[in-house]
N, C-alpha and C positions, 0 to 999 in steps of 0.2 A: 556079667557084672553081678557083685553080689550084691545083696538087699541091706538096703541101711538099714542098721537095728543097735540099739544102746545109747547109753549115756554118757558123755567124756566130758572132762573136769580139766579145765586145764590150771595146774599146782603153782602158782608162781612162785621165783625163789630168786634171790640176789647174793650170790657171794655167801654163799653157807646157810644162808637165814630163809626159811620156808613163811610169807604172807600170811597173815591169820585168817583175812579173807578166803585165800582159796581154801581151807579146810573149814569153813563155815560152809561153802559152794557145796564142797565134795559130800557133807553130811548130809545137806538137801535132796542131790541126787542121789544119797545111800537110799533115803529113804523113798524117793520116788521110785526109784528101779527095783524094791522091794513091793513097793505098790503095785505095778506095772509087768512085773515081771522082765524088767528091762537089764543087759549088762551094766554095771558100772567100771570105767575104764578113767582111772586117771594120768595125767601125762606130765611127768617133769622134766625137766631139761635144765642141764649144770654140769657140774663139773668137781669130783671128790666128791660126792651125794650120798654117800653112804648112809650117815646119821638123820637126811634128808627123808630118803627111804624109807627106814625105820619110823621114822615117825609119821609119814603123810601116808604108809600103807595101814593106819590102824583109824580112821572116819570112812570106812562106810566102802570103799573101792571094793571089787570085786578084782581085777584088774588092776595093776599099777605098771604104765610103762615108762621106761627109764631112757633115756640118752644121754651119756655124759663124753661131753666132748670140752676140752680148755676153752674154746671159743664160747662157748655158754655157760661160761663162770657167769657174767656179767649178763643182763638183757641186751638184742642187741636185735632191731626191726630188724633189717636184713636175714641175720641166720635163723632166725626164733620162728620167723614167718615160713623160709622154705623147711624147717625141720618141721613143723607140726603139719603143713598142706602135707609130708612126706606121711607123718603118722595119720592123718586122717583121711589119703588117699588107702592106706592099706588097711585098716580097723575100719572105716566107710560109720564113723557113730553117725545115729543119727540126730541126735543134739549133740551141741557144743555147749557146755557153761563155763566163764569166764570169772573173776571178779573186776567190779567198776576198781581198778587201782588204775594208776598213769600209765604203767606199763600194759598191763593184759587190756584196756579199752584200747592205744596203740596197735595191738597184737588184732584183737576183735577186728577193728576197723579192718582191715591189710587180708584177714582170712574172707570176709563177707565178700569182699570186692572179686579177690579169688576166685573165692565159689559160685560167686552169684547167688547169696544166700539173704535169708532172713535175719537181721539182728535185731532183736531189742536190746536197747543203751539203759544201761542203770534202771535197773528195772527193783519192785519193792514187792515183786512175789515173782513164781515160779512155778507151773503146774503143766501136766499135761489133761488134754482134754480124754474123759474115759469113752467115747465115743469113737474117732477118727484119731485121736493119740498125736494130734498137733502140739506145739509147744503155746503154753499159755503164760503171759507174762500179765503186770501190773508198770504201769509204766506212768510218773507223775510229771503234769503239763504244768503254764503257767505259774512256774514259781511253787509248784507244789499244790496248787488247790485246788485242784481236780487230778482224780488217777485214771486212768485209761483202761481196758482190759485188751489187749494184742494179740492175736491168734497168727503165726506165723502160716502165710497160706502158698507157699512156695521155697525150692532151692533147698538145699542138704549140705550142709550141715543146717539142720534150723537153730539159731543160736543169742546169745543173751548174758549182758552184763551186769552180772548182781553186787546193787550195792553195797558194802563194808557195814556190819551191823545187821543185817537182815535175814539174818535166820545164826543159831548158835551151834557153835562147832564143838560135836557130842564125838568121842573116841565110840566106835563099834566094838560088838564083841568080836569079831574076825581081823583077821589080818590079810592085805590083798592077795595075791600073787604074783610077783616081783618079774617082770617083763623085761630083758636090760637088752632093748633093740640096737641094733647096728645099720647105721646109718650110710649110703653111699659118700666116698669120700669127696664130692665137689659139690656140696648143701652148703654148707657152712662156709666154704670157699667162694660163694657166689655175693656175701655180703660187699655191700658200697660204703659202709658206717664204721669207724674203727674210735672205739671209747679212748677217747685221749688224759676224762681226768672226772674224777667221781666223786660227789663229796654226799654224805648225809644227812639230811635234814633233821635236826633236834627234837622235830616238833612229835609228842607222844600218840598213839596209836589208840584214839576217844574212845572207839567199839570196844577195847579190856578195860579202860581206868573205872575201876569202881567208886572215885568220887572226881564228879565235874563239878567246873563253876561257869555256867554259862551269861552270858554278858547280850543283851537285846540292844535295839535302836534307842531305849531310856538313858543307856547309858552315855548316848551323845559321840560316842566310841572313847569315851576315856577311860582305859581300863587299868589305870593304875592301883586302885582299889579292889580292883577283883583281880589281878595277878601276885596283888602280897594277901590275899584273904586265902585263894584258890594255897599259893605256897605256905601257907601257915598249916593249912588242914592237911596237903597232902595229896589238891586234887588237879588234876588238869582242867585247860583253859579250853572253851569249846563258846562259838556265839553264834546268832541267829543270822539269815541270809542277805539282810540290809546291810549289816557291817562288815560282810566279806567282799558283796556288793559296792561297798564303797573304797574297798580296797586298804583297810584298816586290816587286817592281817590274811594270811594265804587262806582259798578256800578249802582246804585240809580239817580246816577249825571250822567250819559250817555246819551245824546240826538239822535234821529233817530229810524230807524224801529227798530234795537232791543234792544234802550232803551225807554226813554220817548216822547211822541211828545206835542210842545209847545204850549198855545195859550195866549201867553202873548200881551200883548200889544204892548210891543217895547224889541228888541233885539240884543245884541250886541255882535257881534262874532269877535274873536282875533286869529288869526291863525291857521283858519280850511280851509284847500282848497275846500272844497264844495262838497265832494262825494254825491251821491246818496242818500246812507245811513240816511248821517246825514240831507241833503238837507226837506227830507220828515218829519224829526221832526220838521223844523220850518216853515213847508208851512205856518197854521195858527195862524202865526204872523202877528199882525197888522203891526208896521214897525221896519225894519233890517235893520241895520248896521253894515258893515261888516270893518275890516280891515285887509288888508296883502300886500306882500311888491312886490307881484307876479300880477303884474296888466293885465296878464290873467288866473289867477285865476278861476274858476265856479264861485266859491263863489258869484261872482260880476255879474254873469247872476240872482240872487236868493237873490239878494235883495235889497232897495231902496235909500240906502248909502254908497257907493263904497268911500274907501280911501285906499289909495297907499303910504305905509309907516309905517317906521318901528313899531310894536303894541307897544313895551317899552315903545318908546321916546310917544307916542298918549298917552299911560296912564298916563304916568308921568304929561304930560302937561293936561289931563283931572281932576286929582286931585288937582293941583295945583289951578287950576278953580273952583272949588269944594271948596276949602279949604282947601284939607287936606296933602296940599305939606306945606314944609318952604318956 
């Protein structure tokens, strides 16, 4: 048996369209395997992938291997699972990284069980240790206000799912090496799942919008006022974890460690007090603006424009501005 050794990334892709997370993943381990002196091996799966290719081999892979088979147009637990235990039984990397999306933590769960491996879930870093070369993760407890540090101490693949937002996906100067594997033909035949009907969700993709409008528990979840303000500027709708928590909109829209972390350009937060939490989704944000009525608040230690006053009356008078008050 040979010796686990390397880094693999695995690329998620739906129907033509490559995840922005996994080429944020793939950059991290450009760089660790450059650190390390580790392979970088990334892995997609689909179907007509060409244009796929082309672009996911230019973040950092050393390595890009390809299967494209009809059956992995679409994600699909079943085949997704026996094709990649197939690639990671022959490549033997010996980390896996993921991104935290529905599909790849899906995909995570089904390979660990496999393995018998280590995973850390939505993890807010990523390291290997320079000692024993274990996988070191960051991993946020209790609603985010405390983080963890994980050392995976058994099982191979060692592996880990990074959250959307948590590190930036930089194009390398190199281009991978384009691997296009062939797969034995009863993997894909073995699924029990068969997609009957797909629709996609509207909802924008927080980690690129360079201007949010984020909505706190102040707002009582009435966010009428921050969806015609957010649409007047131009910014997507992002809120803190009590209002997703209470089931006021999907938690796609949750900002902080165990939702999405931001790097918009400019950000405006409406009554969120500032926990921990959610503090580490908008570290990089270029500039914050905050308002709440509580002028010692955190919030106001954590970012660049402090107002003291009520968020209503601010919106009201900010659309007015805008033009989109009488």
């Amino acid at each position: 048996m040979s010796e686990w050794r390397g880094i693999s990334v695995f690329i998620e892709q739906d129907n033509g369209e490559l995840e922005r997370a996994s080429l944020e993943v793939l950059t991290r381990a450009g760089e660790l395997g450059r650190k390390f002196n580790e392979e970088v091996l990334g892995i997609l799966l689909g179907h007509e992938t060409d244009n796929l290719v082309k672009e996911a081999s230019r973040y950092g892979a050393d390595k890009l291997i390809v299967v494209d088979h009809p059956d992995l147009r679409h994600y699909n637990s079943d085949a997704y699972t026996e094709v990649v235990s197939y690639i990671i039984n022959k490549y033997r990397p010996r980390y896996l990284l993921l991104p935290a999306t529905r599909n790849s933590r899906d995909l995570a769960g089904r390979l660990a069980v496999r393995f018998r491996a280590c995973l850390s879930a939505h993890v807010i870093m990523v390291d290997i240790d320079e000692k024993d070369r274990k996988l070191v993760t960051a991993v946020p407890g209790f609603g985010g206000n405390i983080v963890a540090t994980v050392v995976c101490t058994g099982g191979k693949p060692e592996m880990a799912t990074v959250s959307p937002g948590t590190y930036e996906a930089r194009v390398s100067d190199k281009e991978a090496t384009v691997i296009k594997e062939t797969i034995p033909a009863d993997l894909v035949g073995r699924r029990r799942i068969e997609l009957v009907e797909k629709s996609v969700s509207p909802m924008p993709d927080l980690s690129r919008a360079e201007r949010v409008v984020v909505a706190g528990l102040g707002t009582g979840g009435d966010l009428e006022l921050i969806k015609e303000f957010a649409n007047l500027i131009g910014a997507a709708v992002g809120v803190t974890r009590p209002l997703a928590d209470m089931g006021i909109v999907p938690r796609d829209y949750q900002i902080g460690t165990t939702g999405v972390s931001l790097r918009a350009k400019v950000a405006f937060v409406f009554g969120a007090s500032g926990a921990p939490h959610f503090v580490y989704g908008i570290r990089d944000c270029g500039t914050i603006v905050a308002v709440n009525t509580d002028r010692e608040a955190p919030i106001f230690e954590n970012c660049d424009y402090c107002v003291v006053a009520d968020l209503f009356d601010i919106l009201k008078a900010l659309i007015k501005e805008l033009g989109g008050g009488k």
